[in-house]
GUTI-657497 format. One record per atom (N, C-alpha, C): residue number from 1; residue in three letters; x, y, z. Coordinates in nm, 4 decimals. Each point is the difference from the previous one (the first is absolute). Layout:
# GUTI-657497
@i=NUM; aa=ALA; u=X; v=Y; w=Z
...
# end
This chain:
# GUTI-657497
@i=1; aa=UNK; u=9.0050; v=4.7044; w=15.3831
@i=1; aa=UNK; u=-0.0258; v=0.0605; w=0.1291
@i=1; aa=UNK; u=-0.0283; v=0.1494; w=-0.0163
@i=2; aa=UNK; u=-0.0947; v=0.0552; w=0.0859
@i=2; aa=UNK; u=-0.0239; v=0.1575; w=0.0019
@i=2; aa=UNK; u=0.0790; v=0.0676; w=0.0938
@i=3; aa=UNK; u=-0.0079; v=0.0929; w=-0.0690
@i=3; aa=UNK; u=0.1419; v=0.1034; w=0.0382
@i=3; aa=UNK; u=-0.0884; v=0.0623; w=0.1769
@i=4; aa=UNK; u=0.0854; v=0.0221; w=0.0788
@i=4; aa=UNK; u=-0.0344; v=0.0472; w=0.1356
@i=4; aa=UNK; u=0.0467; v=0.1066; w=0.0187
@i=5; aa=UNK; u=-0.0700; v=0.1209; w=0.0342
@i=5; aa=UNK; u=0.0756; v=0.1148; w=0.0150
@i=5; aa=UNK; u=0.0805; v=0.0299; w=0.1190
@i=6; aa=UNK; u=0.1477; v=0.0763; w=-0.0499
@i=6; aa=UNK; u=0.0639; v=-0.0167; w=0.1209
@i=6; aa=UNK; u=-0.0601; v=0.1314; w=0.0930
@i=7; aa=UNK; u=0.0437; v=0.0320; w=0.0969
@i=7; aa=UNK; u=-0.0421; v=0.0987; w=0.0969
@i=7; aa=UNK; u=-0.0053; v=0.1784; w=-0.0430
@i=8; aa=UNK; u=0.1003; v=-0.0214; w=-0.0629
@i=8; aa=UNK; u=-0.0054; v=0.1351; w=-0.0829
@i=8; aa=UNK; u=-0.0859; v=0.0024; w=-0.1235
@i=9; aa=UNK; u=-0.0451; v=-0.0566; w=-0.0534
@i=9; aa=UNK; u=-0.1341; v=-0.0259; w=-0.1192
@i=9; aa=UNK; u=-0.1002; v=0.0276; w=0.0713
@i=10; aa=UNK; u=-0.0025; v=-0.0321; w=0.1160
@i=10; aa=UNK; u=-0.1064; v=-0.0115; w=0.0982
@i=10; aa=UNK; u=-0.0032; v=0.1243; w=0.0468
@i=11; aa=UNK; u=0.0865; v=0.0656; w=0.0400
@i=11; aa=UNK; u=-0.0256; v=0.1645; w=0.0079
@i=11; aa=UNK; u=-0.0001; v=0.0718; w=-0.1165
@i=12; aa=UNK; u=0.0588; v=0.0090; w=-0.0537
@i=12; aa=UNK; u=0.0088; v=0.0639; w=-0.1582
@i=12; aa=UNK; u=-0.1994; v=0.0008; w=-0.0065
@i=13; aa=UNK; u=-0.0246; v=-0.0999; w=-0.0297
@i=13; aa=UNK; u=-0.1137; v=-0.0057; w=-0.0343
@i=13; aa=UNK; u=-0.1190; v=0.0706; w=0.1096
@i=14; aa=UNK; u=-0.0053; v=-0.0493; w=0.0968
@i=14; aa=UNK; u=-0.0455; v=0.1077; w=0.1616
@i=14; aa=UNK; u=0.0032; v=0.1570; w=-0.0559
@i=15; aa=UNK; u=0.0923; v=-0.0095; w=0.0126
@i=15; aa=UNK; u=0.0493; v=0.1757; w=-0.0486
@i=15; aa=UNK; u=-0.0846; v=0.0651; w=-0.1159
@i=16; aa=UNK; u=0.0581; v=-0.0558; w=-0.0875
@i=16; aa=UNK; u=-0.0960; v=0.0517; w=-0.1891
@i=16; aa=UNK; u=-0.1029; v=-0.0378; w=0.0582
@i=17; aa=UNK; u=-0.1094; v=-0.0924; w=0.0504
@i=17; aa=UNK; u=-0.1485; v=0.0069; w=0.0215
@i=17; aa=UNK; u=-0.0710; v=0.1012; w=0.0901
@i=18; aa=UNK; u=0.1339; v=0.0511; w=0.0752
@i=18; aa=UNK; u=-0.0490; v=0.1306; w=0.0884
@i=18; aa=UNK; u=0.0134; v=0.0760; w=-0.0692
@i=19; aa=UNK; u=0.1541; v=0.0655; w=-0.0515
@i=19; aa=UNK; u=-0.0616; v=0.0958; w=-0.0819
@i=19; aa=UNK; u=-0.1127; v=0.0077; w=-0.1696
@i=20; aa=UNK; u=-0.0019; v=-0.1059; w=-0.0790
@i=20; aa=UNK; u=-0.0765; v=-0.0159; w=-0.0905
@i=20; aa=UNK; u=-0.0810; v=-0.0869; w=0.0194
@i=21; aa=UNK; u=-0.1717; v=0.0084; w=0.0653
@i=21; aa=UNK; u=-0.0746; v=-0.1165; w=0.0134
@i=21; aa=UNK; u=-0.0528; v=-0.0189; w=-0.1268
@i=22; aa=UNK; u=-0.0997; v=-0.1492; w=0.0186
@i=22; aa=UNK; u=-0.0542; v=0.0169; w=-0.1092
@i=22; aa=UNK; u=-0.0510; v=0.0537; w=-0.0561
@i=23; aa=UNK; u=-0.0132; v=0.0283; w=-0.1387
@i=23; aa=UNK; u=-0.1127; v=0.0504; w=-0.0895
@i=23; aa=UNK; u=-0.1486; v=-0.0114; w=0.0549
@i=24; aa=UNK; u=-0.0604; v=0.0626; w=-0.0185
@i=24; aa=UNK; u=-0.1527; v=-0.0305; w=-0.0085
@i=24; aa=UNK; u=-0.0081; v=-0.0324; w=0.1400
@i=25; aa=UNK; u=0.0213; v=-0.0018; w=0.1443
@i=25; aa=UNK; u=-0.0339; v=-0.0273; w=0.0409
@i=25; aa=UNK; u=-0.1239; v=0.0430; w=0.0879
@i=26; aa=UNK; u=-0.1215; v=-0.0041; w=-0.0200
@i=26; aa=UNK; u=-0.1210; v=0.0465; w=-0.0088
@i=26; aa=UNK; u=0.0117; v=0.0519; w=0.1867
@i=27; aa=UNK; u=0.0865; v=-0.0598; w=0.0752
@i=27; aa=UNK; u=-0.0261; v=0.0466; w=0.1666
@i=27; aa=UNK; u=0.0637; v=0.1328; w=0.0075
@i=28; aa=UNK; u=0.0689; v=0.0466; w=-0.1449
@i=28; aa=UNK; u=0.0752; v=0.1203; w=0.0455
@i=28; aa=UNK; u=-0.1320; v=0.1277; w=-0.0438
@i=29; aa=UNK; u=0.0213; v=0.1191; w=0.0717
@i=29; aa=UNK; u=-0.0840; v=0.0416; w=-0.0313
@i=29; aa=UNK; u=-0.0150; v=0.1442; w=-0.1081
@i=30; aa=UNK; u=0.1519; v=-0.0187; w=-0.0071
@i=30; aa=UNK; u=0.0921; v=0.1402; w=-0.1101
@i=30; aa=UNK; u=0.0492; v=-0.1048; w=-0.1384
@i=31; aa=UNK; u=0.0922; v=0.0861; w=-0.0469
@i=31; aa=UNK; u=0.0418; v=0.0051; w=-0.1131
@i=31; aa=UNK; u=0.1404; v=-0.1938; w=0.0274
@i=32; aa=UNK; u=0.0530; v=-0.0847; w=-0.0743
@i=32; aa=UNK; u=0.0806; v=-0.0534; w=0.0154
@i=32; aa=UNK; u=0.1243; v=0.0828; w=0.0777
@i=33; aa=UNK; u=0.0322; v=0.1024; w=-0.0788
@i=33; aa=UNK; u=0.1194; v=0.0801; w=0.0633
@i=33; aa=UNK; u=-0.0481; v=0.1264; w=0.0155
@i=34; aa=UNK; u=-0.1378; v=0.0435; w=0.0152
@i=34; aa=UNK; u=0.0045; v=0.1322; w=0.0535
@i=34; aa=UNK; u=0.0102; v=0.1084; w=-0.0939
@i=35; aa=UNK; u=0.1124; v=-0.0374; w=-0.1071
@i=35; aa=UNK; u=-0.0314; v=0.1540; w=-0.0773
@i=35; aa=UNK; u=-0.0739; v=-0.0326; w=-0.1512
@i=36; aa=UNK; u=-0.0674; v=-0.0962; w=-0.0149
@i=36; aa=UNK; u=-0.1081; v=0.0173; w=-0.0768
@i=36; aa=UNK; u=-0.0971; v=-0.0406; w=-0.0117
@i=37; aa=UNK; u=-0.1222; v=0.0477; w=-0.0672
@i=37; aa=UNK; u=-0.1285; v=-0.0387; w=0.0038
@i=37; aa=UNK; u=-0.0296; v=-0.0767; w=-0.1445
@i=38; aa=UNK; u=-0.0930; v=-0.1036; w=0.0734
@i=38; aa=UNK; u=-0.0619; v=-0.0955; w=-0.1066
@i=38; aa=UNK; u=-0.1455; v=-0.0098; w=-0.0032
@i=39; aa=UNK; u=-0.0711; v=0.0759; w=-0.1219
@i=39; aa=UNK; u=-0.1253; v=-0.0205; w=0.0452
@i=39; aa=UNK; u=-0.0828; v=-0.0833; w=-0.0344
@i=40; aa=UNK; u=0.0949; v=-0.1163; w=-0.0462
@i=40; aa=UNK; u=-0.0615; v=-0.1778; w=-0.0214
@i=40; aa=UNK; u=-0.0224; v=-0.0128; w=0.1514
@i=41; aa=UNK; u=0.0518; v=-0.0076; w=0.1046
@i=41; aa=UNK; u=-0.0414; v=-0.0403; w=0.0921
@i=41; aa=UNK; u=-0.0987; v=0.0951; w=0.1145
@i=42; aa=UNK; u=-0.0999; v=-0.0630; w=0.0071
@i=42; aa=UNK; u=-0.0903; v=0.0821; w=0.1338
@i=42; aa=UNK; u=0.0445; v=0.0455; w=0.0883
@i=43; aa=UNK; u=0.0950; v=-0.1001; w=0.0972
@i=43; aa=UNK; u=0.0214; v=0.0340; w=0.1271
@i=43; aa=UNK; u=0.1009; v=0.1306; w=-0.0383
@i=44; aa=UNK; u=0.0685; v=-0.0053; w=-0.1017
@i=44; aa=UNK; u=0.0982; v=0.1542; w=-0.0384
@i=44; aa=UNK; u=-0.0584; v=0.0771; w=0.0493
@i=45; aa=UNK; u=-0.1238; v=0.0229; w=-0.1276
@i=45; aa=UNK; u=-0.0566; v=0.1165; w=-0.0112
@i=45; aa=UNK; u=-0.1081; v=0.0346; w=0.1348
@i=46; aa=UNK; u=-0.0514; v=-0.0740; w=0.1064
@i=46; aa=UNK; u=0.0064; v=0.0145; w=0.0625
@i=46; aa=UNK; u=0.0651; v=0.0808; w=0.1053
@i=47; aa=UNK; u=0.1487; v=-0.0262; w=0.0082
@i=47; aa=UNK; u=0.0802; v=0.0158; w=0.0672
@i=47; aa=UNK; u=0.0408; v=0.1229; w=-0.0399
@i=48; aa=UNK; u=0.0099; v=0.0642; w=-0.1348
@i=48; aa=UNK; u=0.1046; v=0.1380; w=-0.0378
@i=48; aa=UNK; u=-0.1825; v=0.0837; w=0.0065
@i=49; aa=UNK; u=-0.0619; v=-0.0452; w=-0.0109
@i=49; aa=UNK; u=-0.1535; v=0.1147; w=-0.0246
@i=49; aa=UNK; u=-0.0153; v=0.0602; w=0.1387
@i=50; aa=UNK; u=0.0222; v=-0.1316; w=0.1016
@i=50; aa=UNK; u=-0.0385; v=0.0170; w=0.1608
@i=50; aa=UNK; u=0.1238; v=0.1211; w=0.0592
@i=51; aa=UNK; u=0.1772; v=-0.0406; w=-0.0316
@i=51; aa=UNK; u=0.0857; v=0.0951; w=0.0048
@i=51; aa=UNK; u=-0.0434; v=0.1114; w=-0.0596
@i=52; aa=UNK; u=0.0068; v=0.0664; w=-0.0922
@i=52; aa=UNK; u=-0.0249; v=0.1365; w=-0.0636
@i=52; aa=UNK; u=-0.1235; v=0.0462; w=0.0471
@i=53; aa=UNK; u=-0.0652; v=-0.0877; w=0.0335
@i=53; aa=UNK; u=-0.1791; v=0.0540; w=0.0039
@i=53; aa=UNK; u=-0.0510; v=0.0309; w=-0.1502
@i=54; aa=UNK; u=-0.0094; v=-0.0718; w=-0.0791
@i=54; aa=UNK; u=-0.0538; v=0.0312; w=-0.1619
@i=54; aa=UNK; u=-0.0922; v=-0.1134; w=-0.0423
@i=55; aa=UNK; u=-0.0345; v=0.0015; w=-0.0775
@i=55; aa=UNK; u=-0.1144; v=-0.0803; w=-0.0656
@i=55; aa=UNK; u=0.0898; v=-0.0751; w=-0.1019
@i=56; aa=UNK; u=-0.0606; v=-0.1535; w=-0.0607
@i=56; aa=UNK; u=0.0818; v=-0.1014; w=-0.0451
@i=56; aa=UNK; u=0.0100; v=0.0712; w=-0.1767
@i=57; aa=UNK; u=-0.1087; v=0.0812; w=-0.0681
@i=57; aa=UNK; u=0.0042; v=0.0834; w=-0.0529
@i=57; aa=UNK; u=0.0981; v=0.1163; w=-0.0331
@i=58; aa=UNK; u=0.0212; v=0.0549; w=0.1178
@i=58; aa=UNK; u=0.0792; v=0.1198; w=-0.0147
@i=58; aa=UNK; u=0.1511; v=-0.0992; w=0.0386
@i=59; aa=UNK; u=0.0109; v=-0.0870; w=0.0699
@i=59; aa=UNK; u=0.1499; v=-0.1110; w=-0.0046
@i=59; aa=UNK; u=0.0302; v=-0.0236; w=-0.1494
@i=60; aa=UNK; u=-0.1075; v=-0.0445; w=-0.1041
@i=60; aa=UNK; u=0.0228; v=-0.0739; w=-0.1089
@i=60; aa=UNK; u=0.0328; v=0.1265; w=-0.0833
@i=61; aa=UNK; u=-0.0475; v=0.1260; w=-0.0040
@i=61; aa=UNK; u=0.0411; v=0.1383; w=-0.0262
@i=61; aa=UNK; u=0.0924; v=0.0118; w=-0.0160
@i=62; aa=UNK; u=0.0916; v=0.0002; w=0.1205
@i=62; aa=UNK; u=0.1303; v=0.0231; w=0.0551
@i=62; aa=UNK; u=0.0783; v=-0.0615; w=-0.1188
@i=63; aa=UNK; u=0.0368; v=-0.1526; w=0.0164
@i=63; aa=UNK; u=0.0552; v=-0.0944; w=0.0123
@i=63; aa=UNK; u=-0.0134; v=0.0573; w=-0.2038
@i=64; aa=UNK; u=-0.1196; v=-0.0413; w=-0.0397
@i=64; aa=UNK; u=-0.0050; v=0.0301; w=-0.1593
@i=64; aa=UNK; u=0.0787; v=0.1278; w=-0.0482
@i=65; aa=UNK; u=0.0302; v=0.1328; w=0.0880
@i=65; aa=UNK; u=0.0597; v=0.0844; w=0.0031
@i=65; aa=UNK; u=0.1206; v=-0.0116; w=-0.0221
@i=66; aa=UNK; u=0.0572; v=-0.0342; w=0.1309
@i=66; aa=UNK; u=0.1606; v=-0.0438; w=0.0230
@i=66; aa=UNK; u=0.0764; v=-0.0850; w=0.0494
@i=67; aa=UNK; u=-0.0992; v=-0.1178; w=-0.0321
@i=67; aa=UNK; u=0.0707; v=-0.1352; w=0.0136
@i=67; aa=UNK; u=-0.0630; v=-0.0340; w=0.1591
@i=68; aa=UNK; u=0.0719; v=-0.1600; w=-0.0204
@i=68; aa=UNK; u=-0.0001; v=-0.0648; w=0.1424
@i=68; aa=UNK; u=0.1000; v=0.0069; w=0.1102
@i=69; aa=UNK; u=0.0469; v=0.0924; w=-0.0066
@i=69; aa=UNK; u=0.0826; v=0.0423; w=0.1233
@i=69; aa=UNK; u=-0.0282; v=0.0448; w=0.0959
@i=70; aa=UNK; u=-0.0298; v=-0.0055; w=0.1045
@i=70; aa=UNK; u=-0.0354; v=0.0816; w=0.1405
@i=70; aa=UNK; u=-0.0023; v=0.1164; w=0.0335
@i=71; aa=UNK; u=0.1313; v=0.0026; w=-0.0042
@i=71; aa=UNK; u=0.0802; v=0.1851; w=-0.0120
@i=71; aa=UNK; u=-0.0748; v=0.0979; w=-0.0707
@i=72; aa=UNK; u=0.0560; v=-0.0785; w=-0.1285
@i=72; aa=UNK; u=-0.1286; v=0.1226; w=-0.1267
@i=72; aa=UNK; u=-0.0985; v=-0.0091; w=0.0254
@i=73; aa=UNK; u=-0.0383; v=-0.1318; w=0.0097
@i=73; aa=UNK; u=-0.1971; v=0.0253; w=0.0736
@i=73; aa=UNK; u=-0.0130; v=0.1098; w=0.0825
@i=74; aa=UNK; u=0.0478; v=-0.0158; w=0.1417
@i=74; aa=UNK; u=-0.0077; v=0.0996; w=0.0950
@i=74; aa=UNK; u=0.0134; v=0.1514; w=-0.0366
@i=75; aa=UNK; u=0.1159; v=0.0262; w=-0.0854
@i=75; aa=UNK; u=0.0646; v=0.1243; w=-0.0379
@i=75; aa=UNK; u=-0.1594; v=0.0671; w=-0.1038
@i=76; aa=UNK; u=-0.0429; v=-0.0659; w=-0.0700
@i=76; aa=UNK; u=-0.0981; v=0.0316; w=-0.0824
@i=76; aa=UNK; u=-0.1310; v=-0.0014; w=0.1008
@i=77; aa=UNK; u=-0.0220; v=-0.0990; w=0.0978
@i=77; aa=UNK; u=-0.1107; v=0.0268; w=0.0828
@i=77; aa=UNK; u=0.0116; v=0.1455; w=0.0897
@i=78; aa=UNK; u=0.1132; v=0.0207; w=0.0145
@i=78; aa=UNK; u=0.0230; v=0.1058; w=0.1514
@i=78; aa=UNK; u=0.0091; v=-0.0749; w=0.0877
@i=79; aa=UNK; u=0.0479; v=-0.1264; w=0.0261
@i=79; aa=UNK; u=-0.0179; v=-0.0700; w=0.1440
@i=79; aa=UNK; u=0.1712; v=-0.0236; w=0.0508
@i=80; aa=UNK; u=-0.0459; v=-0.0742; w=0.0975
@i=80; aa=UNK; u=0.1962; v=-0.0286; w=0.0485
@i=80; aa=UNK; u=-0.0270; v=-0.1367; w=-0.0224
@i=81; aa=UNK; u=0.1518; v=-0.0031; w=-0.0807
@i=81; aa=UNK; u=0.0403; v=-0.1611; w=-0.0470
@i=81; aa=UNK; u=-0.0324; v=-0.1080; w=0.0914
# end
């Protein structure tokens, strides 16, 4: 027989999918969690080029600079996190 989750599995789980959704999920239009950039994915770079106002160029700049972090991105662009 398969196991049935009791009511609290059932929130437990509710909960962690709000705060951690999935990976990859292509409808989001930022980062998984916001503080970093991936520039395997389009819709990212999209998304952090359109924030800062920069070119996917001067993003990949950044990022080759001082990593995939947001913060440092920003801090090295001049922009707000």
């Amino acid at each position: 027989m398969g196991h049935s989750p009791s009511g609290t599995e059932r929130t437990v789980a509710r909960l962690f999918n709000r705060w951690w959704p999935m990976a990859d999920d292509k409808s989001k239009r930022a980062s998984e969690d916001g503080r970093t950039v991936n520039l395997n994915e389009n819709y990212e770079v999209r998304y952090w080029s359109e924030k800062w106002g920069v070119s996917k160029d001067e993003l990949q700049r950044a990022v080759s600079k001082v990593g995939s972090r947001a913060d440092a991105i920003a801090r090295y662009l001049g922009k707000a996190a």
